[in-house]
N, C-alpha and C positions, 0 to 999 in steps of 0.2 A: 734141860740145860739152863733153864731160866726160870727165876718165882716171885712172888708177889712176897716182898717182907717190909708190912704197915704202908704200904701203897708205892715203896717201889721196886721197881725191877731188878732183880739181881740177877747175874752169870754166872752159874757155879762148877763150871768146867773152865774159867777163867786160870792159865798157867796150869791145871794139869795135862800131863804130857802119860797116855796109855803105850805110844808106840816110836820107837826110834832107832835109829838103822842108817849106814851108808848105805846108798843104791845106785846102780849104777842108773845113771841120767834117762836110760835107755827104757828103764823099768816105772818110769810118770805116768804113761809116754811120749816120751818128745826124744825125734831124730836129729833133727835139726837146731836143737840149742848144743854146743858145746858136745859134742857127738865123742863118744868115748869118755867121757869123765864120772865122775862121782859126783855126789848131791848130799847134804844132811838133809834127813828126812823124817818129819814129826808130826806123831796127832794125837785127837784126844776122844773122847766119846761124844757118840749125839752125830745125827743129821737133818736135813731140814724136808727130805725126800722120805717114801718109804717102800721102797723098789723091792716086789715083794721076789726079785733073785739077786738081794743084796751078801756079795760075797764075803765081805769084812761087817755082818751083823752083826758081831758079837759086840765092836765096841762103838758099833753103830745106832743099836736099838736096844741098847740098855745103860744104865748107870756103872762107871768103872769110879774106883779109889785108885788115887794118886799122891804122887810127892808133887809142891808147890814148886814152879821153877818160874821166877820170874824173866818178862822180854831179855832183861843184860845177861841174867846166867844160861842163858839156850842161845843165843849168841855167840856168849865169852866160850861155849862145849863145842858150836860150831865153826869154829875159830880154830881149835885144839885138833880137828881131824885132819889126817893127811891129804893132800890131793884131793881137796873139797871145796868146789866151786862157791857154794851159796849152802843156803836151805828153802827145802822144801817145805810145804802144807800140805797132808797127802794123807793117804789112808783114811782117814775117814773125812767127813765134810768138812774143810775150814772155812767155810761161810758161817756154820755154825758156832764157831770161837771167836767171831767176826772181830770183838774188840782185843783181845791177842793177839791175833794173827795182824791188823792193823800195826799193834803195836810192837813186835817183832821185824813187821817188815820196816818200819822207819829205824828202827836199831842195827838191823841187816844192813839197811844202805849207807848207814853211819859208817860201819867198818869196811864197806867194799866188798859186800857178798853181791853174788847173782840171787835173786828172790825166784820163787814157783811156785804156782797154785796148783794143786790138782783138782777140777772140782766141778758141780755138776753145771753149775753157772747160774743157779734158781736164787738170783739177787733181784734188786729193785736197782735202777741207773743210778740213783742218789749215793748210795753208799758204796755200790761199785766204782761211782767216778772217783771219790775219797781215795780207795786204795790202790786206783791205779798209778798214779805217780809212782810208786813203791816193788812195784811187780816189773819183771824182768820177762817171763814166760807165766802162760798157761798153757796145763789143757783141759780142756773143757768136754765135757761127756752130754756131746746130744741124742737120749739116750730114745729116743725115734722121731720121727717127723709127722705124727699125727696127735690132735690133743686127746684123744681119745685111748692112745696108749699110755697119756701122762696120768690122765683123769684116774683111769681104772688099775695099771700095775704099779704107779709110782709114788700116787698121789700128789701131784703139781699138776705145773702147765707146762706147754710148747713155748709160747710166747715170751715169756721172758727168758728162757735158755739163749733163742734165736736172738733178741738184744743186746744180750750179756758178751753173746761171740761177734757181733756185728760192732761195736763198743770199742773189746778189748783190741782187734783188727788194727784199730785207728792209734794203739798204743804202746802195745808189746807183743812179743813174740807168741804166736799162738797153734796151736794142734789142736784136733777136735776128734773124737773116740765115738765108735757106734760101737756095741756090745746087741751083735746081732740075735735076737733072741727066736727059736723055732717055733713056726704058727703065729709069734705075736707083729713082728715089725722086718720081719723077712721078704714080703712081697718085693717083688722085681720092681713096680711101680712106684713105691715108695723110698726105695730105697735112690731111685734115678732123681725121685724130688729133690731128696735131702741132699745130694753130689751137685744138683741144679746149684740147689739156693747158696751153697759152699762157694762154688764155681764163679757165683754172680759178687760175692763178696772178695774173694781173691783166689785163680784157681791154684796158685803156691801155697795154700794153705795145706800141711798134710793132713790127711784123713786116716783113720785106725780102725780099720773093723776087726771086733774082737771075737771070739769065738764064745759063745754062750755054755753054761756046762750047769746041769741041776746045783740048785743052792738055794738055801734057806726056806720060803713057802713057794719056791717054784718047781715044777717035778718036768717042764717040757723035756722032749731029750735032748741032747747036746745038737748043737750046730752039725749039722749036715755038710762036711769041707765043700763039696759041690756049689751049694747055699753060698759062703766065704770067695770061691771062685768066681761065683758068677758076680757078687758083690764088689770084688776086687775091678773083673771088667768093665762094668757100669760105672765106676767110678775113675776109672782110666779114660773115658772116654771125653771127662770133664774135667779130670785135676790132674795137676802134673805130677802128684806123689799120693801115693796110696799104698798103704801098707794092711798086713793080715795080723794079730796077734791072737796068742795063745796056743798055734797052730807050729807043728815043727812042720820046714821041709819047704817053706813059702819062699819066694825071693823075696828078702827083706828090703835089699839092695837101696840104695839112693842112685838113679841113674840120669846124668843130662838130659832136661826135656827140649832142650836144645839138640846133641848130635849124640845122645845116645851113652858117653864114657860113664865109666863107672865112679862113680865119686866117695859113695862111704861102703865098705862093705861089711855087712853086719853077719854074725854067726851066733846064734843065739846070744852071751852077754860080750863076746869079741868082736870087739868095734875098731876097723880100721881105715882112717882116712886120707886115702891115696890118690885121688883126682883133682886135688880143690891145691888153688892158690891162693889163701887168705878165703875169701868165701867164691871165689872166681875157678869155672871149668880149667883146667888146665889145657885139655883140647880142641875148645870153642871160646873161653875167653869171657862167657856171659856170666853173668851174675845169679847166684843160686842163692835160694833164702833160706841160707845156715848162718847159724852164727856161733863165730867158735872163738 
């Protein structure tokens, strides 16, 4: 994504655009921003990770050609779509289009969009502080809670994931993804740290654990639903929202962690939000950390 031409650095996935799609908000994932809506949603090639069960490697871990679309005209297209909140940075890394994505989002909040990263969160504080002004929601993929998973499947670290969500916390609306993987980052023990350290930063943070499925150079077998289950419990016993993806048949549900009502009810991509008064229970009156 980057080269040395006569000693500087250039960006050469700068304004190309490989991927682009309405999605529904629900598909980032984030429950809790704007719950039922649409999102435009755009990437380009390259990552700064290299997760060897990277499901979108194609425009991940190789070079794509593209048409040039500068920050106004991806903007002025998301602009043009129906019943479209903001836009997205999604599908593949956009840390890695770092100065695009930047400048996209200061464009985006010119006109009044909702801004979203989807992303693994493998920044340095410096350049993360820069764009957070600009960001509306994240989610962030902390993709296990040991360095030792970072080191050997991902090639990164733990440590500045764990920063980048403890940061963003202090700024914007945030969700955090595990993509439980079989044999690798499954242990019961582990997975209780990573709900800990969540819990310890805010326990209304939702948490996503995703169902793992072979891809790319990884051949484990699929997540074990049992595995997902016991996951899901573990983590209810620390956060007030914990959701399963990739799995049909889970309760998705958004449910008061106060008295119980039912607030959003989700059905695969049919999102419907019947409990909530503005962002308030309708039942109990509290305050619930959606924002719609």
């Amino acid at each position: 994504m980057r080269k040395n031409i006569n000693g500087t650095l250039v960006t050469e996935n700068y304004g190309i655009i490989t991927s682009v799609a309405m999605d529904p908000i629900e598909k980032k994932p984030l429950y809790h921003f704007y719950p039922g809506r649409y999102i435009f949603s755009v990437g380009t090639y390259g990552c700064n990770l290299k997760c060897k069960f990277c499901q979108n490697w194609e425009i991940a871990h190789q070079k794509w050609e593209g048409d040039y679309i500068s920050p106004q005209e991806l903007i002025a297209a998301a602009k043009r779509q129906r019943d479209n909140i903001g836009i997205a940075f999604t599908y593949n890394e956009p840390l890695i289009w770092y100065e695009y994505v930047h400048d996209g989002l200061i464009e985006a909040k010119k006109e009044g969009l909702k801004t979203v990263l989807v992303t693994n969160g493998y920044i340095n504080l410096e350049p993360l502080k820069k764009i957070l002004p600009y960001v509306d929601a994240m989610n962030i993929d902390v993709k296990a809670y040991t360095e030792d998973f970072y080191k050997k499947i991902v090639g990164g670290g733990l440590e500045p994931v764990l920063k980048t969500v403890e940061e963003v916390s202090k700024y914007c609306h945030v969700e955090v993804t595990n993509l439980v993987v079989t044999d690798l980052n499954d242990k019961e023990e582990e997975i209780e740290n990573l709900v800990k350290w969540l819990s310890q930063i805010d326990k209304n943070i939702p948490l996503h654990f995703s169902r793992y499925f072979p891809n790319y150079q990884m051949n484990n077998p699929a997540t074990p639903i049992a595995t997902l289950q016991k996951a899901y419990e573990i983590g209810k016993k620390y956060l007030n929202f914990v959701f399963v993806g990739n799995v049909l048949g889970f309760d998705n549900n958004t449910h008061c962690p106060y008295c119980g009502n039912l607030l959003v009810e989700r059905q695969n991509w049919y999102v419907n939000v019947k409990g909530l008064e503005g962002n308030k229970c309708k039942k109990c009156g509290n305050s619930i950390n959606i924002i719609r």
